[in-house]
N, C-alpha and C positions, 0 to 999 in steps of 0.2 A: 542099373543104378550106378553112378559115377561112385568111382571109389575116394574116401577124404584126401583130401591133400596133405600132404606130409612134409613140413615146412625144416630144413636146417641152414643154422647158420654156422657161416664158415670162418667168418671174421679173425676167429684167434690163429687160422691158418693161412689162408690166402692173403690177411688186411697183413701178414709178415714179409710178407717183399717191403715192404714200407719202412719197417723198423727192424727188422733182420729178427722177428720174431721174438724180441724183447721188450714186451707188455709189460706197464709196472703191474706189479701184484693188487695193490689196489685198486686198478682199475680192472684189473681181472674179475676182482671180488664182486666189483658193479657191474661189470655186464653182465654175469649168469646171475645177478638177482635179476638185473633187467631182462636178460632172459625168459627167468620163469615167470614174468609176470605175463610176457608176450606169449607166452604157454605155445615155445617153439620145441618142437619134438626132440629134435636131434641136436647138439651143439659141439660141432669139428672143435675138440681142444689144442690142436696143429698138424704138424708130421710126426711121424714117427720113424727115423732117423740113427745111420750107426753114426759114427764120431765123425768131427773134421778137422782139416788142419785153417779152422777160422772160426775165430770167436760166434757164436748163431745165440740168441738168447733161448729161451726155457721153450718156445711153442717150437721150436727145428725139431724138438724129440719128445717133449713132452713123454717124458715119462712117468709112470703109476705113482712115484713118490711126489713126484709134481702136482698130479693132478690132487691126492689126497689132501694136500697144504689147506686146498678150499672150499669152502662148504657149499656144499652139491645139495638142493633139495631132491633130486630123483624125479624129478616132474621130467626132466628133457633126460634122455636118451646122450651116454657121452663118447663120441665117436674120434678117429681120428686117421689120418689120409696116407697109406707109404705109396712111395712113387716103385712105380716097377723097375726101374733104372735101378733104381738100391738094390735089389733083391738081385735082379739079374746080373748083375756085373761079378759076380762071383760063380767059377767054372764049375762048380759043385751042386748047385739048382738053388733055385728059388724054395724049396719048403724048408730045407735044413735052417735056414737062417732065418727062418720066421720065430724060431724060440730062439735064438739070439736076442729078440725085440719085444716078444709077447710073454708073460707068465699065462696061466690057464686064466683063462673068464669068469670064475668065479673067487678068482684072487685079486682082480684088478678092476677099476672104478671105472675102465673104458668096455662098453656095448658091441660098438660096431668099429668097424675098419674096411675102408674103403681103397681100393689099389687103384691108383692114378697110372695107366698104361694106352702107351703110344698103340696104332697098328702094328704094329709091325711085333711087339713086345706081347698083346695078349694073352697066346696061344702058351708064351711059357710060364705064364703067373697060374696056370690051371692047379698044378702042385700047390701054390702056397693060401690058392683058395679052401682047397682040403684044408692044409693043416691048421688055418686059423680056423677052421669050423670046427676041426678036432679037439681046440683049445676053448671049446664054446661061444665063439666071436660069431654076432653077425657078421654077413661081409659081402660087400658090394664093389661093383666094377666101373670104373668112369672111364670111358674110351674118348679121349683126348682127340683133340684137331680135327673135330667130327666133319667141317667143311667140307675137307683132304680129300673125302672118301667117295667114290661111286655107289651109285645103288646095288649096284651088283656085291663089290667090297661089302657094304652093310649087312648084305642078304648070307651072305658067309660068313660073317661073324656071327650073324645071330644062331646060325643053324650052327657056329661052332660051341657056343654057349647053352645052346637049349637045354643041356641036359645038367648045367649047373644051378645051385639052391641058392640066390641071391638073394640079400633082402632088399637091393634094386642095381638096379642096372641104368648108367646115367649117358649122356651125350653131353660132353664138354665142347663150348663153343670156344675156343682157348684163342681163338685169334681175331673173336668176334667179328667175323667175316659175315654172318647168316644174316640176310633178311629175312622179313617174316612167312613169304610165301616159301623160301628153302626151310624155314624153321617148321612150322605144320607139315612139309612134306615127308623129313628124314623123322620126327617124330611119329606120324603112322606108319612109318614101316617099323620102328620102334617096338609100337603097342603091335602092331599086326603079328609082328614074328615071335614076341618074347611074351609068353605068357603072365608075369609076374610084375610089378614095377616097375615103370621106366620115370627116372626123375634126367631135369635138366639144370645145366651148370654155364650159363647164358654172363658172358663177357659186354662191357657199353661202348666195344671202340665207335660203335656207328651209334648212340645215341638209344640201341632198339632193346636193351637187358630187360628194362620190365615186357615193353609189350612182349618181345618174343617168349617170357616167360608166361604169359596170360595166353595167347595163340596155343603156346606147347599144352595146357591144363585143357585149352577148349578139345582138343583132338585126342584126348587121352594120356599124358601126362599125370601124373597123383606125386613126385616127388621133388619138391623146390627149393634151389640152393640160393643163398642171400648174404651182402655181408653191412653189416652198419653203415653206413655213409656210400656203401661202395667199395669200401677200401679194399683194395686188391691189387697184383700185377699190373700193373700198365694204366689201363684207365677205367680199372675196377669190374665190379658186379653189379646186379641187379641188389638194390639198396633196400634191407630190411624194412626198415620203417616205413618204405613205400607199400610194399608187399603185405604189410600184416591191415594197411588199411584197403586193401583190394577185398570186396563182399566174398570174394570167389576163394579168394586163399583163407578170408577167416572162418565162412561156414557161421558151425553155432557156437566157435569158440569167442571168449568175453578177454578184451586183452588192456591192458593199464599199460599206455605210453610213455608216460611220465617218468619214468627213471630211466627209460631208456633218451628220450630226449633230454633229459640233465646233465649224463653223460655225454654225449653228443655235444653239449655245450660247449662241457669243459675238458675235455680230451681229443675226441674224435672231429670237430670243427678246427681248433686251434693246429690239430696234425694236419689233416688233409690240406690245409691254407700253406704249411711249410712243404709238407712233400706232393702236395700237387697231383691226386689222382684225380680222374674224373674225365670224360668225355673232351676231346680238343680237338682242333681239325688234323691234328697231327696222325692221332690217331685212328678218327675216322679214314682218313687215308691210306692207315697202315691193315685197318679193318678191309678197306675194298679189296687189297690189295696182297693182304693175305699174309699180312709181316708177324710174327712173334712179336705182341708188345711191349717187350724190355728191352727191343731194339730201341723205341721210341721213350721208353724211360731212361733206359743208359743215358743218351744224348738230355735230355730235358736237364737232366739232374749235371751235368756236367758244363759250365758256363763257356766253354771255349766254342760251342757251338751256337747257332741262329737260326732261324728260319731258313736262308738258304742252304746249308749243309744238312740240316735236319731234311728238307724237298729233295734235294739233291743225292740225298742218302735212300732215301724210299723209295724213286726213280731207279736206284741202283739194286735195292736188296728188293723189287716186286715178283712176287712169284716163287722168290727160290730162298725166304728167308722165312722158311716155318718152323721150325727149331732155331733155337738161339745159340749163335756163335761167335765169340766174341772176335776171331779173326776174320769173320766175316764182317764184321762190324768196322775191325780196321779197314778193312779195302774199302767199304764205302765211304769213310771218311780220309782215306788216304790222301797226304797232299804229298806232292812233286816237290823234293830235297835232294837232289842228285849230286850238286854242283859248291867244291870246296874251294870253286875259283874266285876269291873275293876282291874288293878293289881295296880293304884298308888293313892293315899290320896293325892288329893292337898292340905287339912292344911298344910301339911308339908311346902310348900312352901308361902302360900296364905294368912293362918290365919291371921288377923288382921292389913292386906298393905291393900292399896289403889292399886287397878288394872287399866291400862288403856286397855279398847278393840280396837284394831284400825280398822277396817272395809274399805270396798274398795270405798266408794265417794269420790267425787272429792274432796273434800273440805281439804282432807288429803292432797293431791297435791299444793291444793292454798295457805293451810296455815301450811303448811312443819315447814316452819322454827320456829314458833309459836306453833306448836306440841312440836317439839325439846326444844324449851325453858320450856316449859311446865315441860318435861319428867325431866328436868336438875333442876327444881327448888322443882318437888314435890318428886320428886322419887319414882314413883308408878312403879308395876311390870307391863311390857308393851308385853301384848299379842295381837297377829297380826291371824286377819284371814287369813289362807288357807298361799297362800305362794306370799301375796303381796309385792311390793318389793319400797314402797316411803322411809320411815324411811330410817335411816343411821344403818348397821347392828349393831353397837355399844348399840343401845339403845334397841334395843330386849328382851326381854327375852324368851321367849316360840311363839310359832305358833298353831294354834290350826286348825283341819281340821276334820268333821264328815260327809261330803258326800262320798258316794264309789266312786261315778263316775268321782265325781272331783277328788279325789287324784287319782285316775286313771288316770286323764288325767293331771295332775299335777306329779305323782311319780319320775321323772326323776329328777327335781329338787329338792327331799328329798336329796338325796345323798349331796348335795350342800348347803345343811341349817346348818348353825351355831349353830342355838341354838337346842333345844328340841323341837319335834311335840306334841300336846297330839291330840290322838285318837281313838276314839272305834276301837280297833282290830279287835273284832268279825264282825264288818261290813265289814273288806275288807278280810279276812281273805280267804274268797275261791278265791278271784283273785290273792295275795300275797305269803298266808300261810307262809312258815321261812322265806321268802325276805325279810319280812317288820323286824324281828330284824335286819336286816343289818343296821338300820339308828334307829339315836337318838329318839326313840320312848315312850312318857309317856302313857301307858294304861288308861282312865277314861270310864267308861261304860258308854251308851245310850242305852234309850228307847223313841221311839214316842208313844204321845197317844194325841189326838187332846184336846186343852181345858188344858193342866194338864200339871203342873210344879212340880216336886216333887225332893229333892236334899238328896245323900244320899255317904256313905262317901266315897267311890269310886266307882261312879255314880250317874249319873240323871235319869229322864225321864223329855225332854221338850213335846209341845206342837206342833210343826214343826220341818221339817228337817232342819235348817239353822244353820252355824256358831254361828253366835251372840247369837241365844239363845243357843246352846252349851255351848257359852262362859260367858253367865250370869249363866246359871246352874254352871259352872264349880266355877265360882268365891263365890256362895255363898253356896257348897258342899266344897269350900277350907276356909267358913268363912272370906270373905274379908272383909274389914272393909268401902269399899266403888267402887262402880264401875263410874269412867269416860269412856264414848266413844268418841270417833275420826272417822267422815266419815259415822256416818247413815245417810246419805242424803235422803236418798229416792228413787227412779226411778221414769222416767216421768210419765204427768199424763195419771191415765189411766190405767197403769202397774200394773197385776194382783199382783204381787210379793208386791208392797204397801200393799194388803189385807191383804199377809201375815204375812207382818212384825205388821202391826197395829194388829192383832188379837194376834198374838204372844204378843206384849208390853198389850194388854190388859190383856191378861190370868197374865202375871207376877204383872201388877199395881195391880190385886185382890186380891192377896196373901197380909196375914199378918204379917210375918213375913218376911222378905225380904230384901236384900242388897240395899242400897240407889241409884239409879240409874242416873247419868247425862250425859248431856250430851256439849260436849264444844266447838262441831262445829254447825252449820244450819241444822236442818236436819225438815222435813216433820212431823213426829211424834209427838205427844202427849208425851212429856216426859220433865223432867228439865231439864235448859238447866243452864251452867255459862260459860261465855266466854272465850277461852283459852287466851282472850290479857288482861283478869284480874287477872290471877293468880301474 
């Protein structure tokens, strides 16, 4: 007789790549009522997590005090996921630090605990399987990258686990690589070797998260992971609401949709439409191909990028990008900045003015009018990254652009720019070559080198590929007598790209010699600030 299916949802943990695991409270409260109505057994309340040096909201650690805040009928099972990486990166073992994380199980509002661990990592999580069980935790094991693996690999795992008391044993498809004929295969070896529960945790980069989860149930499978809309890492899960109306996953359970699709409405529709998870060809691609999908989210979520860099990138990272790295990440995106050799001297224009940078935060938009007044009272030369378009063109003066790929995906509207571009040639030069004289073009060389600002008379070398530092090189290789910005806001929290702006403003604060730096909207950063409404 087929054993029931045993349905969790993951949402409050994996749907946190999305929002950096900072769910409002209120809508916490509606989905485990919508929860219990879909009378889902088990409900992942997030990680369980020691500290970090970056703001994570309440689901990174979800801790016991967290979870009490809200009202739990007991009908679902409340579980929650550490990654082995946590546990093991400390030279003293993995069990000691499970009560760093855990009080005993009958002190705390969480069931089960599941350890999210690579191959390569299982074999040392064996210790902190004991100790949560000692602590009276169920506890289950999700073996990540299942694709990765040989049969043989599988066949040794399982015979290294036999002799553990899981209350299931999962195959993470993390790079949603599997079709459905590899998905039946690797799950009867699953059920063949491991006497106990085998659940599946099924990725949609290829489109296949339900079917391959209905395939995994037909061959023996009884445990099913799922999250509200999908919402997950890259291009999500196999979507609850799909799953609970599968005859197979509901059995003789009776489930009431309806708050769960209210919600869905008005939370989980309105997000996923900003942050954009869900099946694309992007990631189908990155699924054939066996990419990490936050290779392919990092880029989506970042606008300097396109379809060609985004192809051109997966081309690059195929086969050897199944763990996420973000210096991997740069090589695939890497563009060619070698060359400080430029044809124009900003002194000519620069020497001894006040520059404003104006950059793309919002704060340019809220406080437009206040820029303007600014621009009209000090008379500073107002350079505009890339080809943003709030200012009134009248106040212009120069636009500055050093990424390839953007002005690439920008070029069309060179033709259309009023004032002068300055930009390293040499960088776009093989996409371009004589097109790009057709448009008002100032030459200033660039060179990247991490760490290292250095300004010289026609050209730099900054520290990162970004505008702004372009545009601060530019300003005091043209001897400006002082730089305001307009719109460093920052990106939300969480967003790599802060790292970079902050290390960038650090490399520049070290320097001794240096153009005065301010800045006169809100912005995130470590920098002086004077406000544009006291000029």
């Amino acid at each position: 007789m087929p054993k029931p299916i045993v349905t969790v949802d993951c949402t409050l943990r994996d749907g946190g790549y999305y929002n950096k695991w900072d769910f409002p409270p209120d809508v916490v409260q509606r989905y485990l009522d919508a929860m219990e109505r879909l009378s889902i057994d088990y409900i992942e309340f997030g990680f369980r997590g020691f500290k970090q040096d970056q703001f994570l909201g309440a689901h990174a650690f979800s801790r016991d005090s967290y979870i009490e805040q809200f009202e739990i009928s007991g009908a679902s099972k409340i579980a929650v996921m550490v990654n082995a990486g946590d546990l093991l990166r400390f030279n003293d073992g993995a069990s000691k630090h499970v009560r760093a994380l855990f009080s005993s199980a009958d002190q705390s509002p969480v069931t089960a605990v599941r350890i999210a661990a690579h191959f390569e990592e299982y074999r040392h999580v064996f210790p902190a399987v004991h100790e949560l069980q000692d602590l009276g935790y169920e506890v289950g094991i999700n073996l990540m990258q299942v694709a990765n693996r040989t049969p043989s690999e599988i066949e040794g795992f399982l015979e290294d686990i036999k002799n553990l008391d899981l209350f299931a044993l999962y195959m993470a498809d993390s790079t949603g690589s599997l079709n459905v004929k590899d998905t039946k295969s690797i799950v009867k070896q699953f059920v063949s070797g491991w006497s106990g529960d085998v659940g599946v945790h099924m990725h949609d980069n290829m489109g296949l998260a339900i079917q391959n989860t209905l395939e995994a149930i037909s061959v023996g499978a009884n445990f099913v992971d799922s999250t509200v809309t999908g919402m997950g890492r890259g291009p999500g899960n196999a979507q609850t609401e799909y799953l609970i109306a599968e005859p197979l996953i509901l059995g003789e359970k009776r489930v009431d949709p309806i708050p769960l699709m209210g919600l869905i409405d008005d939370y989980f529709q309105p997000k996923k439409k900003k942050c954009g998870w869900g099946k694309n060809y992007y990631y189908y691609l990155a699924g054939q191909a066996k990419i990490h999908p936050t290779y392919i989210q990092e880029m989506l979520e970042d606008d300097r990028y396109g379809a060609a860099e985004i192809l051109d990138s997966i081309a690059f990272l195929r086969d050897n990008a199944k763990k996420f790295n973000r210096e991997l990440l740069n090589d695939a995106l890497a563009v060619s900045c070698t060359s400080i050799d430029g044809a124009w001297c900003p002194s000519s224009m620069l020497k001894e003015k006040e520059i404003l940078l104006v950059a793309a935060g919002p704060s340019v938009k809220q406080y437009c009018s206040a820029i303007e007044n600014f621009i009209g009272k000090e008379k500073p030369i107002v350079i505009v990254l890339n080809m943003e378009k709030v200012l009134a063109e009248s106040h212009v003066d120069l636009r500055i652009a050093c990424h390839a790929k953007r002005i690439i995906n920008e070029y069309s509207a060179y033709g259309r720019a009023n004032e002068p571009i300055v930009m390293p040639t040499s960088s776009v030069a093989d996409s371009f070559g004589e097109d790009i004289k057709s448009f008002d073009v100032l030459n200033f060389g660039l060179a990247i080198e991490p760490g290292k600002f250095e300004f010289h008379e026609n050209g730099a070398t900054v520290p990162v590929l970004l505008s702004l530092a372009y545009g601060i090189a530019l300003a005091n290789s043209g001897e400006a007598s002082k730089i305001y910005v307009a719109g460093m806001d920052g990106y939300a929290v969480g967003d790599t790209r802060n790292h970079d702006l902050e290390q960038m403003l650090a490399s520049y604060h070290n320097l001794e010699n240096k153009v005065d730096l301010v800045s006169i909207t809100p912005s995130l950063f470590n920098v002086k600030f004077q406000s544009v409404f006291s000029f």
